[in-house]
C-alpha positions as CSV (number, residue, x, y, z in Angstrom):
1,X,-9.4,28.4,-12.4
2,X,-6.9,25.8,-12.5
3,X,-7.5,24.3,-15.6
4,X,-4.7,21.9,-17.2
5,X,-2.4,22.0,-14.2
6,X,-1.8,18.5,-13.2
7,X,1.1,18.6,-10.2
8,X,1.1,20.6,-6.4
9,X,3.8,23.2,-6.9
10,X,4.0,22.6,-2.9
11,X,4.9,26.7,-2.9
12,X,8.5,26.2,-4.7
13,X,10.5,26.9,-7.7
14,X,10.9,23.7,-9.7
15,X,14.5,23.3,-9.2
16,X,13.5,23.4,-5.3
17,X,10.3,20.9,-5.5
18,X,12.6,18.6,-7.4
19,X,15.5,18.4,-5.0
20,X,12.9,18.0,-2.1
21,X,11.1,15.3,-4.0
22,X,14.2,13.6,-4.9
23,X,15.5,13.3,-1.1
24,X,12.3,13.0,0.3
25,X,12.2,9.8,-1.7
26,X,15.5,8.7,-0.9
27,X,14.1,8.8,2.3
28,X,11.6,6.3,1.9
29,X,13.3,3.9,0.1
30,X,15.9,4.0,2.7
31,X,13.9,4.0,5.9
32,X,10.6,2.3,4.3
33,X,7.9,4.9,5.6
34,X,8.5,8.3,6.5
35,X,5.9,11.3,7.9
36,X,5.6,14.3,6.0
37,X,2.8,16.4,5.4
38,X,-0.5,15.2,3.3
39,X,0.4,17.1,0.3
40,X,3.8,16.2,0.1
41,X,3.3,12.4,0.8
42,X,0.6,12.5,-2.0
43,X,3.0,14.5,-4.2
44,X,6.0,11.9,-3.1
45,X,3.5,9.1,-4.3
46,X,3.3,10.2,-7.7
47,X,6.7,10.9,-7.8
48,X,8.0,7.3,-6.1
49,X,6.0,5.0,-8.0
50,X,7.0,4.7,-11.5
51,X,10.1,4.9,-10.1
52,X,9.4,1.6,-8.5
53,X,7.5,-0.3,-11.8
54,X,10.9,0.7,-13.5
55,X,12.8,-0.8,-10.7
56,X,11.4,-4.3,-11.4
57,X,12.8,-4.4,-14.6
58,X,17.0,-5.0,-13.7
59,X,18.6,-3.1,-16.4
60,X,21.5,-1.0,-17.2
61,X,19.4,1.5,-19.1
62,X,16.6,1.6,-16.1
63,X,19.0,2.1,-13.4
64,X,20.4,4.9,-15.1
65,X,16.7,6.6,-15.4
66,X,16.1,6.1,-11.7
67,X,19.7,7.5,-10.8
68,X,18.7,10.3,-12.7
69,X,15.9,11.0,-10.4
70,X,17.0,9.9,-6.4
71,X,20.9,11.0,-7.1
72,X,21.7,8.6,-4.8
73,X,23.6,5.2,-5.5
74,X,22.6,3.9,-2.0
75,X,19.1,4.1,-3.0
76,X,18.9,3.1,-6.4
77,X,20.8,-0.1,-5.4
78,X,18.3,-0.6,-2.5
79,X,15.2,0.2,-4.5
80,X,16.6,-2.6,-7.5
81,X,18.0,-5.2,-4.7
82,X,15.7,-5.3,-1.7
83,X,12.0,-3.2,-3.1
84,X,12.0,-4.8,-6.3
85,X,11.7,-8.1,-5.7
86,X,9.9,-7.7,-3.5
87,X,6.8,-5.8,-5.2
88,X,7.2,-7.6,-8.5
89,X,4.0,-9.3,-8.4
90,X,2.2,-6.0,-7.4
91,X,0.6,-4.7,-10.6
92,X,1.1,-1.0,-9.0
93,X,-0.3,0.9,-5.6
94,X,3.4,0.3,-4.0
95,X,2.7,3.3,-1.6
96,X,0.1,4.3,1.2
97,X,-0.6,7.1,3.1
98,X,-2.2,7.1,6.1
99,X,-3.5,10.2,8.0
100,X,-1.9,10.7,11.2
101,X,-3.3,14.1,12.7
102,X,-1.9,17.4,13.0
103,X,1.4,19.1,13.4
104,X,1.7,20.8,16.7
105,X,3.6,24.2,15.8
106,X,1.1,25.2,12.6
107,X,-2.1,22.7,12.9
108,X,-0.4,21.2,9.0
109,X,-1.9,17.9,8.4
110,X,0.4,14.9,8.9
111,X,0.6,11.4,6.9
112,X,2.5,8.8,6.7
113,X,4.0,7.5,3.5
114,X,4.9,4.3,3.5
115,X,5.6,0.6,0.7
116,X,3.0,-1.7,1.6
117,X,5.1,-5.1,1.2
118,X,7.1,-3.9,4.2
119,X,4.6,-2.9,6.7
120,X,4.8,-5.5,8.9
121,X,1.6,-5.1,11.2
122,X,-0.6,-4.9,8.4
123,X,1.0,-8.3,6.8
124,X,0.4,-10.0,10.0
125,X,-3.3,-8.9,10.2
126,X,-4.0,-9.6,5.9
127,X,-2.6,-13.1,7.0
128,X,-4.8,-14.0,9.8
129,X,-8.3,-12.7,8.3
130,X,-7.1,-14.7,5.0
131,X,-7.6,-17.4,7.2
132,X,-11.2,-16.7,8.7
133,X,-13.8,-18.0,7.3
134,X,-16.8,-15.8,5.6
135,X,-19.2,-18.5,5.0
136,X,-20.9,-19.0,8.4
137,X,-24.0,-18.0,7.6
138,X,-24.6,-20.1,4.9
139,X,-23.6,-23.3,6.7
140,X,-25.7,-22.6,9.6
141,X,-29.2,-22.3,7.3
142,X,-27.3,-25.9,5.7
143,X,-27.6,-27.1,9.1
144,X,-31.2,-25.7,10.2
145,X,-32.7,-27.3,7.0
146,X,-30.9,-30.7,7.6
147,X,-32.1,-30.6,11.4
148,X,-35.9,-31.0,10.7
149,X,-35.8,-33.3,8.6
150,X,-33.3,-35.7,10.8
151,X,-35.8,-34.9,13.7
152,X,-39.1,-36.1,12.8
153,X,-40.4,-38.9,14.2
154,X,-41.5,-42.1,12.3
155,X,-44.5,-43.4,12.9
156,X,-45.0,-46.7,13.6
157,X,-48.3,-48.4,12.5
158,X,-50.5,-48.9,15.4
159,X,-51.2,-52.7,15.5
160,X,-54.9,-53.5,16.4
């Protein structure tokens, strides 16, 4: 039973899950999205974003806690500089992974692990149906009701 343990060991020591965890999120901060296996993007995920919610707060003390975790002064200053303001209105979720089959040599199960403010695609398509409209099928029953009673005929009194 696996009672109490809370993080994928991913099959390492912890000095080797830390480094691989460290560059693979170097990785992503640099490039933006990056394809890994599913247990290692879900395991980079839990790793990347409280990096991130510290990240939107510009201090001394904070940059120094993140530096302690990428090793990396190219991606600290990138995650502070160009992520950060960037998600600063996101109250969390920074990351998504998305499925994308299965490795050829072993069958392992692929994702893709990428910040969701810089997928472009997906901005695109969030901005066009924020445009459509959902309410059609309430203004045509509008319509139907106001169409009878626009169409009935007056009567005229019949002279005699």
């Amino acid at each position: 039973m696996r009672h109490n343990k809370a993080i994928n060991h991913l099959g390492r020591q912890s000095g080797h899950r830390k480094a691989l965890l460290a560059n693979m999120a170097n990785s992503l901060i640099m490039h933006k999205r990056i394809t890994t296996t599913v247990a290692k993007a879900k395991a980079l995920r839990s790793y990347v974003e409280p990096l991130v919610t510290k990240s939107k707060d510009d201090t001394t003390h904070n940059r120094r806690i993140v530096f302690s975790y990428l090793k990396n002064k190219e991606a600290v200053s990138e995650l502070f500089r160009v992520i950060a303001p960037k998600v600063a209105d996101r109250p969390g979720g920074y990351t998504r992974v998305l499925h994308v089959g299965f490795r050829q040599g072993d069958a392992a199960e692929m994702a893709l692990i990428e910040f969701v403010d810089f997928n472009e695609a997906a901005l695109a398509s969030e901005v066009k149906s924020a445009k459509k409209t959902t309410r059609r099928s309430r203004a045509k029953k509008a319509e139907t009701v106001e169409a009878p009673a626009v169409e009935t005929p007056v009567e005229e009194p019949k002279a005699e």
